[in-house]
PLY file of the C-alpha trace (Angstrom):
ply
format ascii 1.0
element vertex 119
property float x
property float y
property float z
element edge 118
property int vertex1
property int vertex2
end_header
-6.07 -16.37 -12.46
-9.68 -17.00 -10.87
-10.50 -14.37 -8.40
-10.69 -16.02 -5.47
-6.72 -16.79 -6.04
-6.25 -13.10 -6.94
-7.81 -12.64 -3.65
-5.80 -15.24 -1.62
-2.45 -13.57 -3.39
-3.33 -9.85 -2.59
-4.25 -10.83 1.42
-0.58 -12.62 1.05
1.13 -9.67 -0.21
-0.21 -6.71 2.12
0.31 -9.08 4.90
4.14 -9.66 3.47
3.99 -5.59 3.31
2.76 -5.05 6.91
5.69 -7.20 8.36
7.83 -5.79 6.39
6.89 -1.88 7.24
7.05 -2.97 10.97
10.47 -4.46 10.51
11.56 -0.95 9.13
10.34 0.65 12.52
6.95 2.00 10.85
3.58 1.39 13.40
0.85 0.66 11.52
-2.23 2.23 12.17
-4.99 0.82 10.07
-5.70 -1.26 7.25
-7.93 -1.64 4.31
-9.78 1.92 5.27
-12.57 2.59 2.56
-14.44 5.59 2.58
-16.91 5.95 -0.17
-14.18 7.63 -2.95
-12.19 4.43 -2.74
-9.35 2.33 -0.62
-5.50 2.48 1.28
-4.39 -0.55 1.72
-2.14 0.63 4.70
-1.56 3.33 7.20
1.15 3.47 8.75
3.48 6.29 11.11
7.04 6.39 10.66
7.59 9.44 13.35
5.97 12.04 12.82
5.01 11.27 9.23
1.75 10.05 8.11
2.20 6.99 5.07
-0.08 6.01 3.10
0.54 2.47 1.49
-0.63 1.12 -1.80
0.53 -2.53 -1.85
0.31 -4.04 -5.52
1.19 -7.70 -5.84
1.42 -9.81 -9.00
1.83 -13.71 -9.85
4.34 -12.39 -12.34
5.21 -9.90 -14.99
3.66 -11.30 -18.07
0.87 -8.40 -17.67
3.73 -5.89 -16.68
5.09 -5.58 -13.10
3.88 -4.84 -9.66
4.91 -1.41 -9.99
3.98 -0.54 -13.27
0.08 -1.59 -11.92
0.00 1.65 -10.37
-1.04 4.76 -12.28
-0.47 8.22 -11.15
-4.24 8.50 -11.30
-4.14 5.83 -8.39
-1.00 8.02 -6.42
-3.00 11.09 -6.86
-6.68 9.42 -5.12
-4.33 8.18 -2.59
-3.28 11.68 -1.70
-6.98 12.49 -1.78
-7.88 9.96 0.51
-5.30 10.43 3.10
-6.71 13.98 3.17
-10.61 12.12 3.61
-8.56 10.00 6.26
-7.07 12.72 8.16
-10.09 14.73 8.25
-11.57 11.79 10.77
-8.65 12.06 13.18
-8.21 13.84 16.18
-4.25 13.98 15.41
-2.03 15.52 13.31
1.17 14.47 11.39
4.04 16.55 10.46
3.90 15.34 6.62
1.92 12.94 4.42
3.84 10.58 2.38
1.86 7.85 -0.27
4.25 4.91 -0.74
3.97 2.04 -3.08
5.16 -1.71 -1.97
4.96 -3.92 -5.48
5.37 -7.33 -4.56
6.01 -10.37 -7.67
5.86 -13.54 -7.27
8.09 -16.04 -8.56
8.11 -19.99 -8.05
6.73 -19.20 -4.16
8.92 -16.73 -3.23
8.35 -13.11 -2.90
10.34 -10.10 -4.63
9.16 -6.98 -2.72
10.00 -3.11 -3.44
9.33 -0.22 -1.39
9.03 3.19 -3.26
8.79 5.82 -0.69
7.06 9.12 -1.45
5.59 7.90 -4.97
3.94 10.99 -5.88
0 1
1 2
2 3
3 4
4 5
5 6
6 7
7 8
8 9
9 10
10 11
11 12
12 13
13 14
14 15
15 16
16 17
17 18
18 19
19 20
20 21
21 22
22 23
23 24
24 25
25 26
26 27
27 28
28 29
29 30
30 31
31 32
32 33
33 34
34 35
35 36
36 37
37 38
38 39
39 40
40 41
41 42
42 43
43 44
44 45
45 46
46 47
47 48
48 49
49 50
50 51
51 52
52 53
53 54
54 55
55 56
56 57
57 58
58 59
59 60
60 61
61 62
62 63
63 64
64 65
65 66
66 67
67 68
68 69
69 70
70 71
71 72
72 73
73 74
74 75
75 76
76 77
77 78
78 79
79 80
80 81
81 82
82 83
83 84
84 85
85 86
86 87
87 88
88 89
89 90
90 91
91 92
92 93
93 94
94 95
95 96
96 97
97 98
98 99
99 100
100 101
101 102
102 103
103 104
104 105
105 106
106 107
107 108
108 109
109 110
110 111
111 112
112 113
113 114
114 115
115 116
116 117
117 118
């Protein structure tokens, strides 16, 4: 898939993943936060909990699925960051959690899964 579709396809799914956290009550708080050690996708509060959201989203399995795109090196630089994240905030949070939304593709239509507390 060129890269400029890859693009177009990864906007779609963390804007499919947004509406969806805010339909399950979450507020998100920011997205696509970089720092120099890397990227979350989302940021969201459900309560008093802090999430962190990687959203992975694939034109289909034939390179494995959504979920399986995410390594536990990628869960554990999430942690990391949310620490980098929280350390710019004037709040605090009760608890961290790093969820994972995979998101496949399939003739136009969207299957989505929400992992909570992936680590």
């Amino acid at each position: 898939m060129p890269a400029n579709n890859r693009l177009d396809l990864g906007r779609q799914g963390e804007q499919l993943a947004v509406t969806y956290l805010e339909a399950q009550g979450m507020k998100v708080i920011e997205r696509n936060w970089r720092c120099r050690h890397g990227e979350i996708d989302v940021i969201a509060e459900e309560g008093p909990s802090l999430i962190v959201v990687e959203v992975k989203t694939r034109s289909g399995t034939s390179h494995g699925t959504a979920l399986e795109g995410v390594s536990r090196a990628k869960l554990a630089r999430l942690n990391m960051l949310a620490a980098k994240w929280l350390a710019t905030q004037q709040r605090t949070f009760d608890s961290v959690r790093v969820d994972v939304i995979a998101l496949e593709r399939f003739a136009g239509d969207f299957a989505l899964r929400h992992v909570r507390g992936a680590i």
